[in-house]
mmCIF file of the C-alpha atoms, coordinates in Angstrom:
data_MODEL
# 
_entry.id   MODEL 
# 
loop_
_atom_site.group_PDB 
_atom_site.id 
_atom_site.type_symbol 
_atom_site.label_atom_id 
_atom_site.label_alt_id 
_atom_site.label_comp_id 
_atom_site.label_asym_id 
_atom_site.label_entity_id 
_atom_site.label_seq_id 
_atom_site.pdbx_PDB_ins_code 
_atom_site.Cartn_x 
_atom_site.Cartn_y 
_atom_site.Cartn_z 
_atom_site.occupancy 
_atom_site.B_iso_or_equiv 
_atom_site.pdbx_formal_charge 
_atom_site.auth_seq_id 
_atom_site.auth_comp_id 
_atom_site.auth_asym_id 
_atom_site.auth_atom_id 
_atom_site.pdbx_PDB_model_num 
ATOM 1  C CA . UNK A 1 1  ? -12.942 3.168   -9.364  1.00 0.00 ? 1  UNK A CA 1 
ATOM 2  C CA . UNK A 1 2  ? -13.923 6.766   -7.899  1.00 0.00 ? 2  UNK A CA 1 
ATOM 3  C CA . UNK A 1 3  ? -10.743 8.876   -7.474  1.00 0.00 ? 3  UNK A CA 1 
ATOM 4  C CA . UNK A 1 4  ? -10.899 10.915  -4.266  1.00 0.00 ? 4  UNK A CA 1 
ATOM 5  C CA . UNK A 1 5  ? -7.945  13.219  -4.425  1.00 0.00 ? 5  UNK A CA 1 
ATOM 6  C CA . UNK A 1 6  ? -6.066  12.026  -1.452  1.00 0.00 ? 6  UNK A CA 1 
ATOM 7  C CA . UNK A 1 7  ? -2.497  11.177  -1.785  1.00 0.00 ? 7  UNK A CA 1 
ATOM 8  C CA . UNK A 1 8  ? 0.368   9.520   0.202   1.00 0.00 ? 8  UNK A CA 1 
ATOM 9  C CA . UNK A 1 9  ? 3.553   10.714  0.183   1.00 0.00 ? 9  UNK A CA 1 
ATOM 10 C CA . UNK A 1 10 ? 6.721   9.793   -2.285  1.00 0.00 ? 10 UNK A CA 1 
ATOM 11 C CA . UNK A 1 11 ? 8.419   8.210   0.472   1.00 0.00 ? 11 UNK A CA 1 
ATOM 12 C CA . UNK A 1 12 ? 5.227   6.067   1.509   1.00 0.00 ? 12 UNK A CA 1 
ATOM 13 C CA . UNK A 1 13 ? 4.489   5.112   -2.270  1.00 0.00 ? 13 UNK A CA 1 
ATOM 14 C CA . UNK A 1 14 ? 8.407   4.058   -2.588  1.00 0.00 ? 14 UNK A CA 1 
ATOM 15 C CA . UNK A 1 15 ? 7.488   1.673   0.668   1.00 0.00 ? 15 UNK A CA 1 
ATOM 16 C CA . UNK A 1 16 ? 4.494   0.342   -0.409  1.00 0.00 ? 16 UNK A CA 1 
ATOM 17 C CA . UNK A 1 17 ? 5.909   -0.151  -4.378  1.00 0.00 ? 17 UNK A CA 1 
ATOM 18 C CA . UNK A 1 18 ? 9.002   -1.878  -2.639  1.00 0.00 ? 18 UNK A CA 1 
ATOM 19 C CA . UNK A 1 19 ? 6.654   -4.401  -0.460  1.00 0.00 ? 19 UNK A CA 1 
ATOM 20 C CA . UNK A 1 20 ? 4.633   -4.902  -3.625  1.00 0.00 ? 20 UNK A CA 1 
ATOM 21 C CA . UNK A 1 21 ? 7.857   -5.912  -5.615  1.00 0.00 ? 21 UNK A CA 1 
ATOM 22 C CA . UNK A 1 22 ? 9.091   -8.079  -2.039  1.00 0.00 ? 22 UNK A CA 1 
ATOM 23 C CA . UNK A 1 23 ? 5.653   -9.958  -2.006  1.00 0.00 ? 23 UNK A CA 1 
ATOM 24 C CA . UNK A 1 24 ? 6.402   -14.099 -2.398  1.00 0.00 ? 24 UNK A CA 1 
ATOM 25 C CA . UNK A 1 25 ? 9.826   -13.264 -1.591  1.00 0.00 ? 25 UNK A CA 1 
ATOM 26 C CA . UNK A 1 26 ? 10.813  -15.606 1.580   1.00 0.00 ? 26 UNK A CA 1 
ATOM 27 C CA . UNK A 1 27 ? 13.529  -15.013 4.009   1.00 0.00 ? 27 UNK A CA 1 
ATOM 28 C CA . UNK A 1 28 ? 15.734  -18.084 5.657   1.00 0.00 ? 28 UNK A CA 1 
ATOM 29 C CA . UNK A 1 29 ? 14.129  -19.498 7.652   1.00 0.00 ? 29 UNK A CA 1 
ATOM 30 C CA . UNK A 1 30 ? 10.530  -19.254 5.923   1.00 0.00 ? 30 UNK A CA 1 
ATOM 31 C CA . UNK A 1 31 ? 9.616   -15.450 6.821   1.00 0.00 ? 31 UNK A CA 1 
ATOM 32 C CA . UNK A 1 32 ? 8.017   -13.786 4.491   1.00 0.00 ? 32 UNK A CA 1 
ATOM 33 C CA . UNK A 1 33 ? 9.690   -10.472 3.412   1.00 0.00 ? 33 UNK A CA 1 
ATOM 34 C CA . UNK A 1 34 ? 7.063   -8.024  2.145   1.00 0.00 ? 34 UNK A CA 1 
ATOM 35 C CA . UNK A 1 35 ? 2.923   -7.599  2.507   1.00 0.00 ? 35 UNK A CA 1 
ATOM 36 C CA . UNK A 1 36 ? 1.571   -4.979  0.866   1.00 0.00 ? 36 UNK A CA 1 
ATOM 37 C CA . UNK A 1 37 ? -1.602  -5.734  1.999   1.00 0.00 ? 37 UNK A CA 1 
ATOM 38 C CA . UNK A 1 38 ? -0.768  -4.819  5.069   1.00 0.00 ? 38 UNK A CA 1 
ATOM 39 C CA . UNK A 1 39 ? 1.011   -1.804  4.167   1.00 0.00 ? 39 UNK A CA 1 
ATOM 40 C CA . UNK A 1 40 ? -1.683  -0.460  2.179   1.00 0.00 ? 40 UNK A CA 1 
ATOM 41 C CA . UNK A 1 41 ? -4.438  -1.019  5.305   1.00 0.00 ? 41 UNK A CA 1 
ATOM 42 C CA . UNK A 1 42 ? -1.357  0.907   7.488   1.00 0.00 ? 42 UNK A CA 1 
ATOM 43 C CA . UNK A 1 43 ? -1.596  3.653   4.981   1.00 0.00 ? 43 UNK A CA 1 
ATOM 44 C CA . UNK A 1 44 ? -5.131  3.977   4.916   1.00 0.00 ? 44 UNK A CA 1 
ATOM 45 C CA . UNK A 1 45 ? -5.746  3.803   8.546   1.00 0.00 ? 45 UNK A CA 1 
ATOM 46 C CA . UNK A 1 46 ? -3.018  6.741   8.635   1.00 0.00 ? 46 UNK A CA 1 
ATOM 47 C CA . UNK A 1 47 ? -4.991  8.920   6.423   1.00 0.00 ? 47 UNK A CA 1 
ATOM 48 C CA . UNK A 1 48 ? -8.360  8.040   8.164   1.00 0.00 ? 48 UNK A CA 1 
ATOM 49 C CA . UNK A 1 49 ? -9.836  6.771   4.523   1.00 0.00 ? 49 UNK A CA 1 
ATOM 50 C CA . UNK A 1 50 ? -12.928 4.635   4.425   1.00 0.00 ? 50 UNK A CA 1 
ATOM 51 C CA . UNK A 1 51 ? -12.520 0.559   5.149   1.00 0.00 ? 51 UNK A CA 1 
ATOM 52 C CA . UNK A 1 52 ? -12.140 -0.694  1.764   1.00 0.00 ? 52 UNK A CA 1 
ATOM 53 C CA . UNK A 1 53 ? -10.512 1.780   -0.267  1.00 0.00 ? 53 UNK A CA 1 
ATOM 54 C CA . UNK A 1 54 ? -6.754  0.978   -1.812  1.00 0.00 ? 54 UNK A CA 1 
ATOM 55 C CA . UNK A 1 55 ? -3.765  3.015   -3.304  1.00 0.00 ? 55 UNK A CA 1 
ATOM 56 C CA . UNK A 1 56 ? -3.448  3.505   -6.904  1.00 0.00 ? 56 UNK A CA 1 
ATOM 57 C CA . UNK A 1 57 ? 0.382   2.345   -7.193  1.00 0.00 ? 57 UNK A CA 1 
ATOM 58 C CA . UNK A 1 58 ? 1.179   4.525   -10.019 1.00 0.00 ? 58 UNK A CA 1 
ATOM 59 C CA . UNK A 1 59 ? 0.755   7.954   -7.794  1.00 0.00 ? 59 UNK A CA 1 
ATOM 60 C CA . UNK A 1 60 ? 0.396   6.740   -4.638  1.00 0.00 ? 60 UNK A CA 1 
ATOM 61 C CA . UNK A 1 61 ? -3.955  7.994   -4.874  1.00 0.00 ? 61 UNK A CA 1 
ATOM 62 C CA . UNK A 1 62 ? -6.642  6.871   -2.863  1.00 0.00 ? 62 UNK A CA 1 
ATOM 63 C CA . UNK A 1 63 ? -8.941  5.346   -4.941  1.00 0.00 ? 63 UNK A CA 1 
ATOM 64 C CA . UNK A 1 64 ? -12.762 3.929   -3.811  1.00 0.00 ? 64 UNK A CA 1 
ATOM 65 C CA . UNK A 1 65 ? -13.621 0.313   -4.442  1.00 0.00 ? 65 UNK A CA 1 
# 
């Protein structure tokens, strides 16, 4: 895992850390509450970062595969 110095914002981490702690969590009617997954792709589309590379959830980091 190759650090790259990149970060998201507090705000952004407290989203994604909140959709991580949602995730398998089901709403009436079968919905599925959280998807970090698809936060994390959101969040690195934002920043224009490289297909493939994820968040370190401890700082909110860019980190490569």
């Amino acid at each position: 895992m190759e650090r790259t110095g990149k970060f998201i914002t507090a705000e952004e981490l407290e989203g994604l850390l909140t959709e991580l702690k949602c995730s398998g969590m089901f709403l009436s009617g079968g919905q599925p509450m959280g998807d970090p997954a698809r936060e994390a792709e959101r969040l690195r589309v934002k920043y224009a970062m490289p297909e493939g590379y994820g968040i370190d959830g401890k700082n909110g980091e860019f980190v490569s595969p």
